[in-house]
C-alpha positions in Angstrom: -6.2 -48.1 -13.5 -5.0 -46.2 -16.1 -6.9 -42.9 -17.9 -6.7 -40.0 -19.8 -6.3 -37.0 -16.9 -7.5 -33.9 -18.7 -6.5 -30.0 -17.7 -6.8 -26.6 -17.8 -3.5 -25.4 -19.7 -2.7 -22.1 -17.4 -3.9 -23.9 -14.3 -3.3 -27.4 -14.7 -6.5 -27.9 -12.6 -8.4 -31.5 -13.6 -11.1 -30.7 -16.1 -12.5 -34.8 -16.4 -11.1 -38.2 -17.1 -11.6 -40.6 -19.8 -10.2 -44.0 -21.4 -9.9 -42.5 -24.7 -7.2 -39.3 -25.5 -9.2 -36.2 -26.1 -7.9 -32.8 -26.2 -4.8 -31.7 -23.4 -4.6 -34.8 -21.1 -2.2 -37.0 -20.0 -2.4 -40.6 -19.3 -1.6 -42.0 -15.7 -3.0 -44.1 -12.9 -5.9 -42.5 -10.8 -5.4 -41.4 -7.8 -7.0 -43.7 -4.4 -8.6 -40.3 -3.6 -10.5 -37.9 -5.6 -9.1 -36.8 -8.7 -10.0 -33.2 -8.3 -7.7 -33.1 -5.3 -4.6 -32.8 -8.1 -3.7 -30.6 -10.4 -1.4 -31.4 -13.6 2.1 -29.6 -13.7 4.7 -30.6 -16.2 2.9 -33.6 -17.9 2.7 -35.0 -14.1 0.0 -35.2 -11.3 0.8 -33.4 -8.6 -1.7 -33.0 -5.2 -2.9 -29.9 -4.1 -0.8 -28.5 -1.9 0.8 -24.1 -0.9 2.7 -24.5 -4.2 1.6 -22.6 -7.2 3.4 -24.4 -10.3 3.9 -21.8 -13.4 5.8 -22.0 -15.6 6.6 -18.4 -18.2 6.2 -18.4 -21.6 9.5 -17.9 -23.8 7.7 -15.6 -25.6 6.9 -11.9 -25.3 3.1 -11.1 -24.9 1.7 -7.5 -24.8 -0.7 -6.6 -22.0 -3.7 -4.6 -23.0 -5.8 -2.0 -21.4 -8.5 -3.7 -19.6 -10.4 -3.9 -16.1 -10.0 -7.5 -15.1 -7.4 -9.7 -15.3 -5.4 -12.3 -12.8 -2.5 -10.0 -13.1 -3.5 -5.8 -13.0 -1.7 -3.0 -13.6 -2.7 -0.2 -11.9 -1.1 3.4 -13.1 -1.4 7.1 -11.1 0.2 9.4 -13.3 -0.6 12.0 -11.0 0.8 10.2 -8.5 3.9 8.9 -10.8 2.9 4.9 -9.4 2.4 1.5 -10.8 0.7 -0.6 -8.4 0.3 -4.0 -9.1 -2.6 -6.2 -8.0 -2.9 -10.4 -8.2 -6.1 -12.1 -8.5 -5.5 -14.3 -5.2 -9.0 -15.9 -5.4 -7.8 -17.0 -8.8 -4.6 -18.2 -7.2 -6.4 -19.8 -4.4 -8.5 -22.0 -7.1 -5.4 -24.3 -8.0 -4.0 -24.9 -4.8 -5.1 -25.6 -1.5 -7.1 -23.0 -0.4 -6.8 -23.2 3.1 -3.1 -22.8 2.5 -3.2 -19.8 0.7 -1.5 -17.5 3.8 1.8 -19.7 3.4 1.8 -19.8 -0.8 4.6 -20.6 -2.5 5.7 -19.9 -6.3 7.6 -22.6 -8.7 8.6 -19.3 -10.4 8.2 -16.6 -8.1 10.0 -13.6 -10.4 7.2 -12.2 -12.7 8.7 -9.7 -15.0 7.2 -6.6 -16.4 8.9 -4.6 -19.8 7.9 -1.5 -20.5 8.0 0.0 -23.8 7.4 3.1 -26.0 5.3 3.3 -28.6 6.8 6.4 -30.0 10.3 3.7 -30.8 9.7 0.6 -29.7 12.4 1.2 -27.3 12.6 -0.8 -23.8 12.6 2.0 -20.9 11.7 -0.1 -18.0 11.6 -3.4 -16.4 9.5 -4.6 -13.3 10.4 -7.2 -11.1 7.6 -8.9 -8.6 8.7 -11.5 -5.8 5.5 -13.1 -6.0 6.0 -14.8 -3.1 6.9 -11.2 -1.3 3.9 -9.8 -2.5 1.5 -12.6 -1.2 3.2 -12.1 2.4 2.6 -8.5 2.0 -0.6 -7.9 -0.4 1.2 -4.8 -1.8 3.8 -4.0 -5.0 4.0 -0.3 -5.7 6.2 1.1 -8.2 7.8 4.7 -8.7 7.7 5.0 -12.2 9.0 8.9 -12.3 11.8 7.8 -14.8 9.9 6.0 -17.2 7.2 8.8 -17.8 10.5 11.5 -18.2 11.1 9.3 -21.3 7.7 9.2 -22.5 4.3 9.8 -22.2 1.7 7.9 -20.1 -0.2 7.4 -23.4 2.6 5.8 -25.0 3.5 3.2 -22.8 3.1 -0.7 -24.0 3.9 -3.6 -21.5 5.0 -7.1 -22.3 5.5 -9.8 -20.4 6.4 -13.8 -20.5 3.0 -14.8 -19.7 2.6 -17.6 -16.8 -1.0 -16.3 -16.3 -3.4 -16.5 -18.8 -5.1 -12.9 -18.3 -3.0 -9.7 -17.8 -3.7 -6.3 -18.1 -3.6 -2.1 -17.3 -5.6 0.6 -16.7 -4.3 4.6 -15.9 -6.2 6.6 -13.2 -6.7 10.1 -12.1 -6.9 10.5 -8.8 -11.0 11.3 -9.0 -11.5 7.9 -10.2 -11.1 6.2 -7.1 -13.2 5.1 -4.2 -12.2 2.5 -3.0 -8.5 1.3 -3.6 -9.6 -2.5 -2.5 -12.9 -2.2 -5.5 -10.9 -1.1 -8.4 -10.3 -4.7 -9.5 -13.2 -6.7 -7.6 -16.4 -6.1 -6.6 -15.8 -7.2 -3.0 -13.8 -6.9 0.4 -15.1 -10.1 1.5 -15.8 -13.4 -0.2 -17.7 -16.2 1.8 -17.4 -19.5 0.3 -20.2 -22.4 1.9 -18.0 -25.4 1.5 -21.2 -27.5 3.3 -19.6 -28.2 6.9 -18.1 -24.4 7.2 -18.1 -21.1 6.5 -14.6 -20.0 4.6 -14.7 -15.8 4.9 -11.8 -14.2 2.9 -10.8 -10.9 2.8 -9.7 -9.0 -0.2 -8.6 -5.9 1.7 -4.9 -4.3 0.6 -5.8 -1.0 1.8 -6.6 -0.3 5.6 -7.0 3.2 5.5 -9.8 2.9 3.0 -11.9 1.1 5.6 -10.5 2.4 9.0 -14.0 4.5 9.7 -15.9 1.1 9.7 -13.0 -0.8 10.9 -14.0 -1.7 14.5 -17.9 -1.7 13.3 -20.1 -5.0 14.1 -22.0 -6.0 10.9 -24.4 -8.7 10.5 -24.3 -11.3 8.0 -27.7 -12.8 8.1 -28.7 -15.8 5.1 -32.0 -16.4 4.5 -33.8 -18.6 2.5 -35.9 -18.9 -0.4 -38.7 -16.9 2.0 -37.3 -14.1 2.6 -38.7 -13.6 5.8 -37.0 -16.5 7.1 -33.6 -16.0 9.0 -32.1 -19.3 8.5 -28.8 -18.3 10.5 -26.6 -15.1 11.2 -23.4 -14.7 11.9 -21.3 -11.2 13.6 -18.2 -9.8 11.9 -15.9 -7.1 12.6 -13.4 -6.0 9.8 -10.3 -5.9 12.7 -10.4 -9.8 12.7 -8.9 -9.7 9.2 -5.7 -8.1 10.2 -4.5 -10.7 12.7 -5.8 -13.4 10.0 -6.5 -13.7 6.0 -9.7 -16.4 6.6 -11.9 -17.1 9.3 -13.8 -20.4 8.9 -17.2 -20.9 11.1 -18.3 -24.7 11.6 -22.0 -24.3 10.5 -24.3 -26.1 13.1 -25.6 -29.3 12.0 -29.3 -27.8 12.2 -28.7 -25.2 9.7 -29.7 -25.8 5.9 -27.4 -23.3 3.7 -28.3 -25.4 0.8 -30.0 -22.3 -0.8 -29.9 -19.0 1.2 -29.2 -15.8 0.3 -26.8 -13.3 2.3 -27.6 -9.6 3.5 -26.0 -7.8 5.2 -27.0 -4.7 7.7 -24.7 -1.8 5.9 -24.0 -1.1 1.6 -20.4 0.5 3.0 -18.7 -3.2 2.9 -19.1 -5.6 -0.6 -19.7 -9.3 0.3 -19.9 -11.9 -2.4 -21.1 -15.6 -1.4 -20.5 -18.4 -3.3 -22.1 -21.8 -2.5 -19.4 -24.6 -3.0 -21.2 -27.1 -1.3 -23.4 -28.4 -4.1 
């Protein structure tokens, strides 16, 4: 049967269906399995796979000073670097996400101009092998020439946008903690898909962490009573190097339906997310 397939327009993931045209859709047969399985690329269905499908605007689109975005530039002046950091539980949304250590880009060349505002002039273009920097979880950038021609203040990026939410930020060096917290609030996202445990790491930087590296925490959920451990499980930080997920088959006598995570130490961010319901 035939419907109306509608989409989100940066990530083509499936929003509804309907028999009547209504906003950005596209009309086509429904899958035999679920629709939300698909995303829409190119006016076409396409099933969730390790591909990320972009595609760049032709336009130019200035990047403004912000804290959160998809795609974050970070700059050291003191340092003379330009580190750039990628969203990859953003990523991970429009794919399959149990395939995000083998992720693959349509368009894998994102391109960074840099400008001043003093002329308008370009002084400086970046280049990111997106899939390099999913492999590697690590783009830095010596930017030493571009500040000889002007001033960290004066600096404007564009870009061809194939994300929907860019952005910078300049630091000194007494503004950072923690390298792996400057653009999430995390190191470690558990997602309850219902059957399993999903644990991702958002670690980039090792050294950060190597005091509590080999340390045993406890990730205990508890329910509504919180006096009630409803299950536990161990985790140890070295895990994550061999590995970018660890999933955990949650026992058939365990109710995660609505439980609450602590954990025994406030030197490692968790976030949980419940995807289950």
């Amino acid at each position: 049967m035939q419907k109306y397939i509608h989409y989100e327009k940066w990530t083509g993931i499936i929003t509804g269906h309907t028999l009547e045209k209504v906003g950005r859709c596209i009309k086509c047969e429904m899958p035999t399995i679920s629709i939300y399985n698909y995303i829409v690329f190119n006016n076409k269905l396409y099933e969730r796979d390790n591909i990320v499908r972009i595609s760049p605007e032709k336009k130019l689109t200035n990047i403004k000073y912000g804290k959160k975005a998809t795609v974050k530039l970070n700059i050291f002046p003191d340092d003379k670097i330009l580190k750039i950091i990628i969203d990859k539980y953003f990523i991970q949304t429009f794919i399959d996400p149990y395939q995000l250590d083998r992720v693959q880009f349509t368009e894998p060349i994102l391109k960074i101009y840099v400008y001043s505002k003093q002329n308008s002039k370009l002084i400086g273009t970046l280049e990111i092998d997106l899939d390099d920097y999913f492999k590697t979880g690590k783009y830095e950038q010596n930017i030493s020439n571009i500040l000889r021609k002007t001033d960290i203040t004066n600096l404007v990026f564009k870009t061809n946008r194939c994300f929907e939410k860019y952005a910078y930020e300049i630091f000194k060096e007494l503004d950072i903690i923690d390298r792996n917290l400057v653009n999430n609030e995390y190191h470690i996202k558990i997602y309850n898909t219902g059957k399993e445990l999903l644990i991702q790491n958002n670690i980039n930087y090792w050294d950060e962490l190597e005091n509590i590296i080999s340390y045993k925490f406890i990730i205990s959920f508890f329910s509504k009573n919180r006096n009630y451990l409803e299950y536990y499980i161990p985790l140890v930080l070295r895990q994550f190097k061999a590995q970018s997920n660890i999933r955990i088959d949650i026992p058939s006598t365990v109710d995660l339906t609505n439980t609450k995570i602590h954990i025994n130490s406030n030197k490692l961010k968790i976030k949980y997310e419940n995807t289950s319901n």
